[in-house]
Biotite code that builds the C-alpha atoms (Angstrom):
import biotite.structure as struc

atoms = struc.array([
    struc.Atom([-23.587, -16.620, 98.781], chain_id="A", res_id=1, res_name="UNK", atom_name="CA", element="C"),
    struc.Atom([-23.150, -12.989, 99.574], chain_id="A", res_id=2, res_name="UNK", atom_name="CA", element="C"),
    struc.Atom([-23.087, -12.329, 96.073], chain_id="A", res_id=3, res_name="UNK", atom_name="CA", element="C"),
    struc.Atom([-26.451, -13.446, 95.612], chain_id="A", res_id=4, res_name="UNK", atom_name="CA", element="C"),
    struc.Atom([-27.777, -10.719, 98.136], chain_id="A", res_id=5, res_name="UNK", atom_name="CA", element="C"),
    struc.Atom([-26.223, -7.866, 96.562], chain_id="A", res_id=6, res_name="UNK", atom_name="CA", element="C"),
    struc.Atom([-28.555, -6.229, 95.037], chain_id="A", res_id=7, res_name="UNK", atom_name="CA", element="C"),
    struc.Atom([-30.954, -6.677, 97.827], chain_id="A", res_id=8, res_name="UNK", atom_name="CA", element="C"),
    struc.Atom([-28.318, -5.896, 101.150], chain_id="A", res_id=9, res_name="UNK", atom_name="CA", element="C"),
    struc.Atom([-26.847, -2.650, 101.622], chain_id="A", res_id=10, res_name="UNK", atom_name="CA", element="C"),
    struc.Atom([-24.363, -3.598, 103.811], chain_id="A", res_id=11, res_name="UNK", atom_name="CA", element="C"),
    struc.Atom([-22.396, -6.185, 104.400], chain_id="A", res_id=12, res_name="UNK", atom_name="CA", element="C"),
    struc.Atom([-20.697, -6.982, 107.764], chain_id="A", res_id=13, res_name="UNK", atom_name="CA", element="C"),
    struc.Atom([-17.316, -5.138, 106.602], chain_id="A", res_id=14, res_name="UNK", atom_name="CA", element="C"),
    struc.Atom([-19.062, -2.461, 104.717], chain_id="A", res_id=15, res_name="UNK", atom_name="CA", element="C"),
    struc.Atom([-19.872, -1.358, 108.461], chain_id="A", res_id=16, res_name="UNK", atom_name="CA", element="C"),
    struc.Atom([-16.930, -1.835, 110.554], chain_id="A", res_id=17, res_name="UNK", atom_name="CA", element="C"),
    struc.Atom([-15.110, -0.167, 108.278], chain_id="A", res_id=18, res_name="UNK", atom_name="CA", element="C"),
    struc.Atom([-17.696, 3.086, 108.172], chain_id="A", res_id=19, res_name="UNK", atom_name="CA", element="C"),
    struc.Atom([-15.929, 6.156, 109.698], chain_id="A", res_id=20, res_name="UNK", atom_name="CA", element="C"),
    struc.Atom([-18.243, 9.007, 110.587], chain_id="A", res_id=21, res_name="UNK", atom_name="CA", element="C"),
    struc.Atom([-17.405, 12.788, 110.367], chain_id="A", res_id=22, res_name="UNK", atom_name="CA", element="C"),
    struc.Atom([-16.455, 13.998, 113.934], chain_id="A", res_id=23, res_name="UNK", atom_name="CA", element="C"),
    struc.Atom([-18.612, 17.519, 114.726], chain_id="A", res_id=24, res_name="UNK", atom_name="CA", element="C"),
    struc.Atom([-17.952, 19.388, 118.218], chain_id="A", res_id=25, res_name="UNK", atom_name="CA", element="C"),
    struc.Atom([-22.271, 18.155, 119.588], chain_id="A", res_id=26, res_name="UNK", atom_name="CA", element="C"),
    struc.Atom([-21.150, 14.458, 117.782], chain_id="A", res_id=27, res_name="UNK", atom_name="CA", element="C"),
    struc.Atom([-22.116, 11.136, 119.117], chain_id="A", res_id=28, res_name="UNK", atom_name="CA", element="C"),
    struc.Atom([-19.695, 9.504, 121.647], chain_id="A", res_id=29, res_name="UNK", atom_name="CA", element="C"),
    struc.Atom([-17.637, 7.323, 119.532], chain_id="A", res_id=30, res_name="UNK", atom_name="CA", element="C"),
    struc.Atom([-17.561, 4.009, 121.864], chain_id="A", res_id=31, res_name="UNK", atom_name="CA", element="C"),
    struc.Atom([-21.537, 4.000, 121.704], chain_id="A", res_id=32, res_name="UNK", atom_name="CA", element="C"),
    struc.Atom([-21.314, 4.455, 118.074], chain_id="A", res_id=33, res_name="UNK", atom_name="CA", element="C"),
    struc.Atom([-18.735, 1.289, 117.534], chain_id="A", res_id=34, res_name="UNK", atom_name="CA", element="C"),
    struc.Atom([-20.257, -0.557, 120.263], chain_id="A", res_id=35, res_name="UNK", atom_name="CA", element="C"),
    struc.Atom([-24.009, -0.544, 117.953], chain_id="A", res_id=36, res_name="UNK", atom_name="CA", element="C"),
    struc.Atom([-22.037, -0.868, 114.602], chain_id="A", res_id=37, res_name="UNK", atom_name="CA", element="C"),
    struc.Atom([-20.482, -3.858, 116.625], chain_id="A", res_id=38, res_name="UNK", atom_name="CA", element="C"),
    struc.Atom([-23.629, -5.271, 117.543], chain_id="A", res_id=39, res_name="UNK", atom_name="CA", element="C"),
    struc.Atom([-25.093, -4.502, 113.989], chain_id="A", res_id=40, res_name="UNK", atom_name="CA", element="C"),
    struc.Atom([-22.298, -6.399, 112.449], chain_id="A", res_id=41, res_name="UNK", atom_name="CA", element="C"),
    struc.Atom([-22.824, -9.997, 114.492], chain_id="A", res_id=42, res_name="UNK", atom_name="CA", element="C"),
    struc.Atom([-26.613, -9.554, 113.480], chain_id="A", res_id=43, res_name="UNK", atom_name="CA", element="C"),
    struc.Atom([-25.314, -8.961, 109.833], chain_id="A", res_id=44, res_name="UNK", atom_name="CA", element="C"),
    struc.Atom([-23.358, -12.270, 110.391], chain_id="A", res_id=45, res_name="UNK", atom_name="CA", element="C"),
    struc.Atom([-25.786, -14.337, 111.965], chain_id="A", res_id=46, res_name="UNK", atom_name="CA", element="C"),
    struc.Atom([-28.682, -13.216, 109.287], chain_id="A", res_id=47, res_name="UNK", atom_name="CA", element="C"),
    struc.Atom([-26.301, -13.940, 106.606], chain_id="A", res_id=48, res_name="UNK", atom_name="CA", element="C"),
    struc.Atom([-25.484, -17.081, 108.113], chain_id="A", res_id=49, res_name="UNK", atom_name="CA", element="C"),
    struc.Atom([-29.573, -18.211, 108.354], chain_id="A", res_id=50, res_name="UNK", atom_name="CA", element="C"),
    struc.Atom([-29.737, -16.737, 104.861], chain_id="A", res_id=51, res_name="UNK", atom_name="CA", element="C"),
    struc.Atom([-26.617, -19.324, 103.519], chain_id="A", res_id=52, res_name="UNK", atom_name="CA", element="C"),
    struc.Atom([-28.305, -22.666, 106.277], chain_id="A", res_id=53, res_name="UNK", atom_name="CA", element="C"),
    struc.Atom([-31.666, -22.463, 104.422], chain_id="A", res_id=54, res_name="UNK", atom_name="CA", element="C"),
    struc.Atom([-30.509, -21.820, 101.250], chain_id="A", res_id=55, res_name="UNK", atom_name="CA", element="C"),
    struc.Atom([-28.558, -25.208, 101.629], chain_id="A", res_id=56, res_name="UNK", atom_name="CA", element="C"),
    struc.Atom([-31.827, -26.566, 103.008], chain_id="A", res_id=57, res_name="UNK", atom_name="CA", element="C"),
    struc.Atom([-33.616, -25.188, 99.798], chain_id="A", res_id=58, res_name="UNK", atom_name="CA", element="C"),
    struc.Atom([-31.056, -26.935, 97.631], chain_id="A", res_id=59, res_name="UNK", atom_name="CA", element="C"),
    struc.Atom([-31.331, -30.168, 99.509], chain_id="A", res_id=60, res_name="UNK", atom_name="CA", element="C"),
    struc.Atom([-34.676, -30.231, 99.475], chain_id="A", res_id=61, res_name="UNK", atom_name="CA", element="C"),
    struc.Atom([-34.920, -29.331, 95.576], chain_id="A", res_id=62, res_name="UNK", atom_name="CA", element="C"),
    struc.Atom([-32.078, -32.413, 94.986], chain_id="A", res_id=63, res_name="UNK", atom_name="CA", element="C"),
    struc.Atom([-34.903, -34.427, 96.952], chain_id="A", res_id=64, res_name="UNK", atom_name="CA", element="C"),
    struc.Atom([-37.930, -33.828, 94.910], chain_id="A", res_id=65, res_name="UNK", atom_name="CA", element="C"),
    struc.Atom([-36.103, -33.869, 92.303], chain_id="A", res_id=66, res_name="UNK", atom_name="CA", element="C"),
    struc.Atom([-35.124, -37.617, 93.180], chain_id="A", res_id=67, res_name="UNK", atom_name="CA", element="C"),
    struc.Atom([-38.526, -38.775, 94.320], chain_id="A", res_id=68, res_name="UNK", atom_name="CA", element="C"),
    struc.Atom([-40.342, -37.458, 91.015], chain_id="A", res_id=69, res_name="UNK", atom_name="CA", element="C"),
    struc.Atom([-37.573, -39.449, 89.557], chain_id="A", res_id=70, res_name="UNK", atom_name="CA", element="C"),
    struc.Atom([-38.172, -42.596, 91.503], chain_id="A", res_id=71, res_name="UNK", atom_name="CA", element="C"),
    struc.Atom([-42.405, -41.552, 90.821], chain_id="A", res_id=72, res_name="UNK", atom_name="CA", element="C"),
    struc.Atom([-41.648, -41.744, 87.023], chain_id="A", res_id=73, res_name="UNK", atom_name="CA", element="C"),
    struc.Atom([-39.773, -44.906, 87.411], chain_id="A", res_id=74, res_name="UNK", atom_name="CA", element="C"),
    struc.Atom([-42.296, -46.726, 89.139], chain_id="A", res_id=75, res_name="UNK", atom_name="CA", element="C"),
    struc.Atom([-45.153, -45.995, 86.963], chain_id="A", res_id=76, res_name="UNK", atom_name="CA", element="C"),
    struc.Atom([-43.043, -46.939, 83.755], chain_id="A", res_id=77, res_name="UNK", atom_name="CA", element="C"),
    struc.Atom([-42.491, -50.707, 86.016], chain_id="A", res_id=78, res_name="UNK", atom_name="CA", element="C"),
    struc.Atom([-46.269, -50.408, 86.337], chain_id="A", res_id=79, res_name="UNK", atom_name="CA", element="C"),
    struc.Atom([-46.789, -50.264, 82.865], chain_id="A", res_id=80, res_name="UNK", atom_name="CA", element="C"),
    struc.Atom([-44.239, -52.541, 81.627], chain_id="A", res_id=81, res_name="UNK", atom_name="CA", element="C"),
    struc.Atom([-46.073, -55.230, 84.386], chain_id="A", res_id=82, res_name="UNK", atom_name="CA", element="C"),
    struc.Atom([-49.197, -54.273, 82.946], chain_id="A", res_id=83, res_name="UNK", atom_name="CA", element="C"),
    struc.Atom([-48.724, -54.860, 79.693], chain_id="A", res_id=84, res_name="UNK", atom_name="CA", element="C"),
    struc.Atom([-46.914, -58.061, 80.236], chain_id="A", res_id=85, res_name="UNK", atom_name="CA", element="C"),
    struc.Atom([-49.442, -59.509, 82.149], chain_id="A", res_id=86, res_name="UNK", atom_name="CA", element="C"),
    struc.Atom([-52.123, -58.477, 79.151], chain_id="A", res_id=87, res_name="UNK", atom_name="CA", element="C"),
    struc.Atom([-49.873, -59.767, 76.879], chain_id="A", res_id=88, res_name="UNK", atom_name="CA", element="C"),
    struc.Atom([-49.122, -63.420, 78.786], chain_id="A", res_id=89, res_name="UNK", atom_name="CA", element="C"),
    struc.Atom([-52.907, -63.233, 79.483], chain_id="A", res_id=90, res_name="UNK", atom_name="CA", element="C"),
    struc.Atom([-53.543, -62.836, 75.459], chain_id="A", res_id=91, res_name="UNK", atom_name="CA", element="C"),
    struc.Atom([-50.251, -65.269, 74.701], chain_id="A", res_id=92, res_name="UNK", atom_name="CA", element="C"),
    struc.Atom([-52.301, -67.814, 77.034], chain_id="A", res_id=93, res_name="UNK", atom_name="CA", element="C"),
    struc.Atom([-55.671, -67.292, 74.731], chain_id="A", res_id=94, res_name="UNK", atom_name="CA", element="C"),
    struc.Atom([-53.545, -67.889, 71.797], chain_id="A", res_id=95, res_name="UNK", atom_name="CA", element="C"),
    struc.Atom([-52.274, -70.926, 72.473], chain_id="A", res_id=96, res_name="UNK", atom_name="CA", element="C"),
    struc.Atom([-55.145, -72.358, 74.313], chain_id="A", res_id=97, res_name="UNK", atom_name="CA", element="C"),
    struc.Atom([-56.963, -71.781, 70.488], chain_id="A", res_id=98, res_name="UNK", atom_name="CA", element="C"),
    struc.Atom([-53.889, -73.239, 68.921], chain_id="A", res_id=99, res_name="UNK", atom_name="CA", element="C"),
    struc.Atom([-54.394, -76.517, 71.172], chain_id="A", res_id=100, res_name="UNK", atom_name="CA", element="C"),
    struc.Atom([-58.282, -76.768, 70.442], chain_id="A", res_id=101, res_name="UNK", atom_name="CA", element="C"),
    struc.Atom([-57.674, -76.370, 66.854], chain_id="A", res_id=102, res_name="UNK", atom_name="CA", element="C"),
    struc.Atom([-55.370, -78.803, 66.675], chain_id="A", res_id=103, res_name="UNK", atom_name="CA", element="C"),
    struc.Atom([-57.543, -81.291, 68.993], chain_id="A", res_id=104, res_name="UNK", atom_name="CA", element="C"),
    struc.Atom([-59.899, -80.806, 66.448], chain_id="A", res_id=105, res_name="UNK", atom_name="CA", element="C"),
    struc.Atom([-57.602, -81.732, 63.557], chain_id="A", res_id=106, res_name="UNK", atom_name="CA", element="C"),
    struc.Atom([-56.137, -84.626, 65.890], chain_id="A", res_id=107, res_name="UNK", atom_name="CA", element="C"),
    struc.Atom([-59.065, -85.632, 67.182], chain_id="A", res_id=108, res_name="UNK", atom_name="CA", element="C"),
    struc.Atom([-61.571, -85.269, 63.449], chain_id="A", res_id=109, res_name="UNK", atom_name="CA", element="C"),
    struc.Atom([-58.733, -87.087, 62.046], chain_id="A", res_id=110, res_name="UNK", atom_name="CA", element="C"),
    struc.Atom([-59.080, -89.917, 63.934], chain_id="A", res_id=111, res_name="UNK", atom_name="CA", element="C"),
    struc.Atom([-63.057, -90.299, 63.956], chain_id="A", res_id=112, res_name="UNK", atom_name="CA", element="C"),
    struc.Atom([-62.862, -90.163, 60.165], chain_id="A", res_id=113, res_name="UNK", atom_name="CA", element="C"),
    struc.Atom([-60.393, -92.808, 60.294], chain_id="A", res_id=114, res_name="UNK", atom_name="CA", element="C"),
    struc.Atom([-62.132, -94.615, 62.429], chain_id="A", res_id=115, res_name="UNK", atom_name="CA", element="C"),
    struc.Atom([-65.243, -94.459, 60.013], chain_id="A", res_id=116, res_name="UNK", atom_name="CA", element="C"),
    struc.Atom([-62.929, -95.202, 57.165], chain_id="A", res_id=117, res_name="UNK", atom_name="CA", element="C"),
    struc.Atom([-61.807, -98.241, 58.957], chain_id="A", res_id=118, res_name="UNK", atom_name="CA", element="C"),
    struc.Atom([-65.147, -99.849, 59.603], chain_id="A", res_id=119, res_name="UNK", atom_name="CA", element="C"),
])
């Protein structure tokens, strides 16, 4: 994950705590010098350690959408295959109820003719 920061981070935590400064005679006292380096390097840590928790978070919540537009897709393709087998068994239904009156006619005209014939 560090890697990822590189370009953007000057330091990292070790960069720091291993820094050695140039000792002059009017220098800084060297224990309040490590002591801030020290307290620069656990806020180094724990930023780095926020940075790494939400980028985990960010990847979970990418696998997550990612999923749901998945299940979205999926759900409208079942609501069109539904939709056009109910419009299909509705015009399936049509069909045969004009198959059955056609042949009620044929059935049914046979038999008046043959009842004509037969009188």
């Amino acid at each position: 994950m560090y890697q990822m920061y590189q370009n953007k981070i000057k330091f990292m935590p070790q960069d720091i705590l291993e820094k050695k400064f140039k000792i002059d005679t009017r220098g800084y006292r060297l224990k309040e010098v490590d002591q801030f380096l020290d307290d620069i390097i656990d806020d180094y840590e724990r930023f780095l350690e926020i940075v790494n928790n939400l980028e985990k978070e960010k990847a979970d919540l990418l696998t997550e959408i990612m999923n749901l537009k998945q299940e979205l897709r999926n759900s409208k393709l079942s609501m069109e295959v539904a939709s056009n087998t109910k419009s299909k068994g509705e015009n399936t239904n049509i069909d045969i109820m004009r198959r059955l009156s056609q042949l009620e006619k044929m059935v049914y005209g046979s038999k008046d003719s043959n009842l004509e014939d037969n009188n």
